[in-house]
Biotite code that builds the C-alpha atoms (Angstrom):
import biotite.structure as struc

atoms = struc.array([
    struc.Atom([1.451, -14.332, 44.809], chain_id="A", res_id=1, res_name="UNK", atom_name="CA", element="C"),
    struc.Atom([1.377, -10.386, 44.423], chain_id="A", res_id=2, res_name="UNK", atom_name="CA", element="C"),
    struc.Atom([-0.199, -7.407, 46.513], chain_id="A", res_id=3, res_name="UNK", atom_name="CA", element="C"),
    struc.Atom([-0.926, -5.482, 43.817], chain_id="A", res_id=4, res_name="UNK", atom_name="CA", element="C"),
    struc.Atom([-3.977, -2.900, 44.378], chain_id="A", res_id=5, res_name="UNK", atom_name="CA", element="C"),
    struc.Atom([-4.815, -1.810, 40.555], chain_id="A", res_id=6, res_name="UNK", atom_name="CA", element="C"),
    struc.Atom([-3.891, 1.931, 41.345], chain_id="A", res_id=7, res_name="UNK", atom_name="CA", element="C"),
    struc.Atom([-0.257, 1.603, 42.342], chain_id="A", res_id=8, res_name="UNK", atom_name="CA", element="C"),
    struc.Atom([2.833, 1.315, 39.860], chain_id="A", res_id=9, res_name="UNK", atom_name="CA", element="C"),
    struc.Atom([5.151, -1.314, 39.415], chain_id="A", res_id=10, res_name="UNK", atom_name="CA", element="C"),
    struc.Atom([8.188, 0.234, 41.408], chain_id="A", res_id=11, res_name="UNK", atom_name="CA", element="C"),
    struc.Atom([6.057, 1.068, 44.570], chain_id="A", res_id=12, res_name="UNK", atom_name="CA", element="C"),
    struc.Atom([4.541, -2.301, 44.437], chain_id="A", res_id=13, res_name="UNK", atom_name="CA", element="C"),
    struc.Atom([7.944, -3.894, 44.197], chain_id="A", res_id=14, res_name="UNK", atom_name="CA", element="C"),
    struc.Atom([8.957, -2.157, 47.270], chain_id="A", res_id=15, res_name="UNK", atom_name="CA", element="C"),
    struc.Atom([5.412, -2.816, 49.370], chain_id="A", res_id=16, res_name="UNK", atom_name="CA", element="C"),
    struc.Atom([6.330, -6.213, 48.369], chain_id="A", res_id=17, res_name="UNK", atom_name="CA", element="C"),
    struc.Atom([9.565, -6.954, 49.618], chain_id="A", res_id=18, res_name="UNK", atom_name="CA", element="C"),
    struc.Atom([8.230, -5.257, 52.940], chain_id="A", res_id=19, res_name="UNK", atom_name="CA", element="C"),
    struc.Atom([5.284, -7.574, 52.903], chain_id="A", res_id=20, res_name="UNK", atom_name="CA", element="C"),
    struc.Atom([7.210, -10.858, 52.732], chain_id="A", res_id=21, res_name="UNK", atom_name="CA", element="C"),
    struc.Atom([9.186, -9.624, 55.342], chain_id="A", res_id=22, res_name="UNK", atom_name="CA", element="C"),
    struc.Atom([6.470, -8.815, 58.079], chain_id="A", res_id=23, res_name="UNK", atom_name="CA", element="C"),
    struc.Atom([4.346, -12.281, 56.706], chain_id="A", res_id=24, res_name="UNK", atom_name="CA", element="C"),
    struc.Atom([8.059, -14.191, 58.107], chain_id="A", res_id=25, res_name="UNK", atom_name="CA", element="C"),
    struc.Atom([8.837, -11.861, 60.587], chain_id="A", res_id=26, res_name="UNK", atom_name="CA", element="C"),
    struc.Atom([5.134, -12.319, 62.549], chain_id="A", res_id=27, res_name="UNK", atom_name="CA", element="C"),
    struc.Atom([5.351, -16.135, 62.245], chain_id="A", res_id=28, res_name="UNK", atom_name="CA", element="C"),
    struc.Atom([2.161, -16.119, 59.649], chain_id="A", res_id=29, res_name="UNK", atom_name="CA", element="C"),
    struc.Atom([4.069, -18.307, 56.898], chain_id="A", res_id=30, res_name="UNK", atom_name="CA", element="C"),
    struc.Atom([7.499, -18.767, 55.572], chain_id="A", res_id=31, res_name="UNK", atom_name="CA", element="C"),
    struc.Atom([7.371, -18.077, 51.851], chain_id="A", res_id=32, res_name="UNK", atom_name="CA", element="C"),
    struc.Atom([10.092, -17.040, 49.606], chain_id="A", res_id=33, res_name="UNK", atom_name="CA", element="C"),
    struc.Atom([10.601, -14.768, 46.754], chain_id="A", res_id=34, res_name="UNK", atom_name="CA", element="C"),
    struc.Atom([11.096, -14.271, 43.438], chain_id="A", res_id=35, res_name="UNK", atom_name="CA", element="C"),
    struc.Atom([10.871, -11.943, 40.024], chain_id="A", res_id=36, res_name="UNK", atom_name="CA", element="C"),
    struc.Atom([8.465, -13.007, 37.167], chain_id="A", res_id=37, res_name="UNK", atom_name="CA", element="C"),
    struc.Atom([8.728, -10.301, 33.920], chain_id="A", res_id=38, res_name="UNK", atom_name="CA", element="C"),
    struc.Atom([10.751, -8.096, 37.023], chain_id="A", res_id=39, res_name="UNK", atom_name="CA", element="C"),
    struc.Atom([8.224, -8.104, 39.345], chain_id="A", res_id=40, res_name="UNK", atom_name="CA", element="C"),
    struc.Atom([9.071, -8.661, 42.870], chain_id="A", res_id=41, res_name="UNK", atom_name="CA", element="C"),
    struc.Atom([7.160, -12.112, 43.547], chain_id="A", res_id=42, res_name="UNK", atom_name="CA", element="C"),
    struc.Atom([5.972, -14.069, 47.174], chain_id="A", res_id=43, res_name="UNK", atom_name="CA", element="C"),
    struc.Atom([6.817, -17.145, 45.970], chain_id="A", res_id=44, res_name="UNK", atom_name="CA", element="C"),
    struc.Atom([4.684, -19.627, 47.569], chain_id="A", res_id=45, res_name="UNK", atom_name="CA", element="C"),
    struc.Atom([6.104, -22.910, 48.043], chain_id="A", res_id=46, res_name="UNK", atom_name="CA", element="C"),
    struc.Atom([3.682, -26.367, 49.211], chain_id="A", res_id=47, res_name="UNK", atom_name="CA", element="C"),
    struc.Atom([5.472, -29.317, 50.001], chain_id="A", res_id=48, res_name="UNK", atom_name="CA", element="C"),
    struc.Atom([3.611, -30.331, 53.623], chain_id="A", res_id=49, res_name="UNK", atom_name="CA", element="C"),
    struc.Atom([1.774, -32.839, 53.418], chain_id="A", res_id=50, res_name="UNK", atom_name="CA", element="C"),
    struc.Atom([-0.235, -31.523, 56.667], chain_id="A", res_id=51, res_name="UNK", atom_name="CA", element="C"),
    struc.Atom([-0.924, -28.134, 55.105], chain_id="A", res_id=52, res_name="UNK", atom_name="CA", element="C"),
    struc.Atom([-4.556, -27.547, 54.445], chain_id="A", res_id=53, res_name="UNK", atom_name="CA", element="C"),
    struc.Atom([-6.552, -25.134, 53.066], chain_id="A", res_id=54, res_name="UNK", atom_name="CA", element="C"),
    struc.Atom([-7.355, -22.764, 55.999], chain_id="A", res_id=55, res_name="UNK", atom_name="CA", element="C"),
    struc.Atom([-3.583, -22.362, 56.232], chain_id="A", res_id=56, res_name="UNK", atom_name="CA", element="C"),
    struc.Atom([-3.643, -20.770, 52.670], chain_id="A", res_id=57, res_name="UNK", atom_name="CA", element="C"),
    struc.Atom([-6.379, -18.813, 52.837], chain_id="A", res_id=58, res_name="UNK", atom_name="CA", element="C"),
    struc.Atom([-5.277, -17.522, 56.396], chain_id="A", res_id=59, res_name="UNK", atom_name="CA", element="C"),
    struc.Atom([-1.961, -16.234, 53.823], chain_id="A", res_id=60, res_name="UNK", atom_name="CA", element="C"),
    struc.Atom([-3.986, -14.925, 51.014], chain_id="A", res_id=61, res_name="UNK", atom_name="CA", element="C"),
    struc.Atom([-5.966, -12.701, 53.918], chain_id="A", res_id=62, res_name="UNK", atom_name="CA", element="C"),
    struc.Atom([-2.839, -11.968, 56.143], chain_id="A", res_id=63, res_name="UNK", atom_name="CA", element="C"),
    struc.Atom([-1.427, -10.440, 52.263], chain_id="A", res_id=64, res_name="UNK", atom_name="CA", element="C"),
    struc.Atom([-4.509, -8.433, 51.670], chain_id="A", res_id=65, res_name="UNK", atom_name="CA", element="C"),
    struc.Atom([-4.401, -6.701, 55.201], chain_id="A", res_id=66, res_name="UNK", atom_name="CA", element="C"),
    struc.Atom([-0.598, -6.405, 55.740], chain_id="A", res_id=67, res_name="UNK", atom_name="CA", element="C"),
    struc.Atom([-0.440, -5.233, 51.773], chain_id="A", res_id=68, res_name="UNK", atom_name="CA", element="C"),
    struc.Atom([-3.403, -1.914, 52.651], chain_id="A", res_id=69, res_name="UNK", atom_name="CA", element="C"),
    struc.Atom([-1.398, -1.599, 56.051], chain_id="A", res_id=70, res_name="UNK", atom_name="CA", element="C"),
    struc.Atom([1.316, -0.659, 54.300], chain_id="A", res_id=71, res_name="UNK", atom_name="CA", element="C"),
    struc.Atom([0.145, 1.422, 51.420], chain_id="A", res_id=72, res_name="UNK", atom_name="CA", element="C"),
    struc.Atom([-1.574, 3.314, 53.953], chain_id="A", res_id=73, res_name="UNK", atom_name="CA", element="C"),
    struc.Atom([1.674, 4.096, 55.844], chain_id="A", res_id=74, res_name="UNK", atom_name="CA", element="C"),
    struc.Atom([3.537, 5.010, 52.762], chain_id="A", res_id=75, res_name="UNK", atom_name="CA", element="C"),
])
């Protein structure tokens, strides 16, 4: 899983990344990890509960979208 917002480059979405995971673990939301596919900086998204459903994942997938534009809009 990537933020990436079709107008940004590579580097800066790298970075907006890495701050990303760290507020999605930080706030208690979910407790992904990370990793680099072609050097991209990666939310690596890991499902091995077997209690997990699907509002849990698409609680993630909108927590990324608004903590991703939260930060491009403070950068």
């Amino acid at each position: 899983m990537r933020f990436a917002p079709r107008d940004a480059n590579s580097a800066v979405l790298n970075q907006v990344n890495r701050e990303l995971l760290m507020r999605i673990q930080e706030q208690g939301i979910a407790v992904p990890s990370r990793t680099l596919v072609g050097g991209r900086f990666t939310i690596r998204i890991c499902i091995c509960n077997h209690r997990s459903r699907r509002e849990d994942f698409d609680l993630l997938v909108r927590e990324v979208v608004r903590i991703g534009e939260e930060i491009m809009e403070e950068g």
